[in-house]
N, C-alpha and C positions, 0 to 999 in steps of 0.2 A: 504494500500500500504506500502512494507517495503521499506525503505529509511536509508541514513545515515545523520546524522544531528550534528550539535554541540551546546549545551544546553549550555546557563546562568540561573541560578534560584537563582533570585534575593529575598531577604528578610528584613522585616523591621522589626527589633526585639527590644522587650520590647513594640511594639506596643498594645499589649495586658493590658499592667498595666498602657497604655495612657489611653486607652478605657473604663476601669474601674474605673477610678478618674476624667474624663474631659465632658465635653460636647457634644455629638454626631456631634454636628457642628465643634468641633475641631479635635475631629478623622477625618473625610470626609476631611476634608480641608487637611490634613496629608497627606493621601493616596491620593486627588488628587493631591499634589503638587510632590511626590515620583513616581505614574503611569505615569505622564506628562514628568516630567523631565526623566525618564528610557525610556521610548518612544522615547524622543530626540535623544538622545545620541547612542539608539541601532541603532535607524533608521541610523542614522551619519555612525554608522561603519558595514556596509550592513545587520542587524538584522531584524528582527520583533516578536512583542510580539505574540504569540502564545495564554495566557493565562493572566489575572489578577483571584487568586483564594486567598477572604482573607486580610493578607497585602503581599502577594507575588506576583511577576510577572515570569512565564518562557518565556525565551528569545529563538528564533532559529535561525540560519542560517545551512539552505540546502548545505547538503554537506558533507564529513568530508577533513582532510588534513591541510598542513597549512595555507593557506587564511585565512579558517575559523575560525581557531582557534586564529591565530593573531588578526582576527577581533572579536573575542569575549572577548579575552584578554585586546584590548585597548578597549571597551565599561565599563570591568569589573573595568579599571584601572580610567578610566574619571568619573564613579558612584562613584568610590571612594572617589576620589579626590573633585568633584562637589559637589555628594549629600552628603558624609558625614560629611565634613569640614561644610556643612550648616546646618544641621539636629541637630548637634551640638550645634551650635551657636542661630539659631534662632529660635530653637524646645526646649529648656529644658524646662522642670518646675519642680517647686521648688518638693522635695521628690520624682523624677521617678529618675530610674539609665536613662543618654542619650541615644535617639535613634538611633539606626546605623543600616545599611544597611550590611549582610553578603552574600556572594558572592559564588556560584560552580559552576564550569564548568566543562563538560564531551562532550566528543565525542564518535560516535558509530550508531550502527544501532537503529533503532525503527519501531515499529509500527504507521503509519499515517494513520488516517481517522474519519471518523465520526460513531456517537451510540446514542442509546437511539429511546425513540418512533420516528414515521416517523411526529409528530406533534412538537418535541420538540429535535430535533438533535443537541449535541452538537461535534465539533470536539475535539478529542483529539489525544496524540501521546501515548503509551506504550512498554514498555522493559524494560531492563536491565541498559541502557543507562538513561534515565528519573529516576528511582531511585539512581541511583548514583550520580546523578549530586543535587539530593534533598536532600538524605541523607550528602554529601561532605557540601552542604550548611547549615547542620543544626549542623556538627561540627566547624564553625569558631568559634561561642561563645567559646566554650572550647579550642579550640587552638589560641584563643587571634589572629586571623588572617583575616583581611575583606573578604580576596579572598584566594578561595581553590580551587585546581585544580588536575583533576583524572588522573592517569596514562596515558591513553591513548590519551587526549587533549597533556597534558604534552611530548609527545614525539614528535608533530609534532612543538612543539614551542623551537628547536634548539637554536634558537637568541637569546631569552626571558630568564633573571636574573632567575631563578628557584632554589627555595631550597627544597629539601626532608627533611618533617617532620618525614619521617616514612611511619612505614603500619601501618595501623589500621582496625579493623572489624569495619565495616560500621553495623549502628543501623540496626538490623531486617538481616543481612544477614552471609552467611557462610562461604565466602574467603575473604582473609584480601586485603587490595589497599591500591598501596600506594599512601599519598598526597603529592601535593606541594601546595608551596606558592611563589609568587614573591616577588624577594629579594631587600629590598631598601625602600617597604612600609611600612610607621608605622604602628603597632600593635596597640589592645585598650588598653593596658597597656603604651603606648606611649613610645616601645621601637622600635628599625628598625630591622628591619628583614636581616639579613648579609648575 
């Protein structure tokens, strides 16, 4: 079924060099304290997790327009604030760089439904929309920014502090988008974003 939706894809990054220096029982304990508490908060501002793949979560709410985008925006903004002020403080260890949660949202149409054998269905959503909003998420590292947000989210959030990094060609693809970021949150370099 084609639909319009607006995607969060949430990430917990550096989690990779947790997993490889720690204890499996401390990875698990990671990722369920990051799925639980993302669960919270999307549910809180009309979300649901569509997917845990990994250490990532994609978030949705049905729909496109500004409701949704508003409400993805303050879930994106509460992850922030929540999980990564703690992820911080009560996740480090000694020689990992800290874990942080990176953040992109997009809005737009997709593909909804389910695939695979009839013994083993899983649902998924696919398009244009779904990659953008993954790719968006996998430049915060390099643009020092938790939450990134695509053109087209970014037009229905009129209200919302917005600043334009730029276009950028998104990994794997051929026309450039441009990102924002919301203005006022610290950066990981622990500067504000104006």
């Amino acid at each position: 079924e084609r639909c319009n939706v607006t995607l969060l894809n949430a990430d917990l990054r550096n989690f990779s060099a947790l997993g490889e220096r720690r204890p499996p029982e401390e990875s698990a304990s990671v990722l369920h304290y990051f799925f639980t508490r993302v669960n919270e908060i999307v549910e809180k501002h009309g979300g649901r997790v569509h997917e845990y793949k990994g250490d990532g979560v994609l978030v949705l709410w049905l729909g496109d327009g500004s409701n949704p985008a508003e409400q993805a925006l303050a879930a994106a903004l509460e992850i922030d604030n929540e999980i990564n002020s703690s992820l911080s403080k009560e996740l480090s260890f000694d020689g990992l760089q800290p874990l942080a949660v990176g953040m992109g949202i997009e809005q737009g149409p997709v593909l909804m439904g389910s695939i695979g054998p009839a013994k083993r269905r899983a649902n998924t959503l696919c398009g244009e929309t779904v990659t953008i909003a993954l790719r968006i998420q996998e430049m915060t590292a390099d643009l020092a920014s938790p939450i990134l947000i695509g053109e087209v989210a970014a037009r229905f959030l009129a209200d919302a502090d917005l600043q334009s990094l730029g276009h950028y060609m998104l990994p794997a693809w051929i026309t450039s988008h441009t990102i924002y970021a919301p203005a006022g949150i610290e950066t990981e370099d622990n500067e504000m974003v104006l």
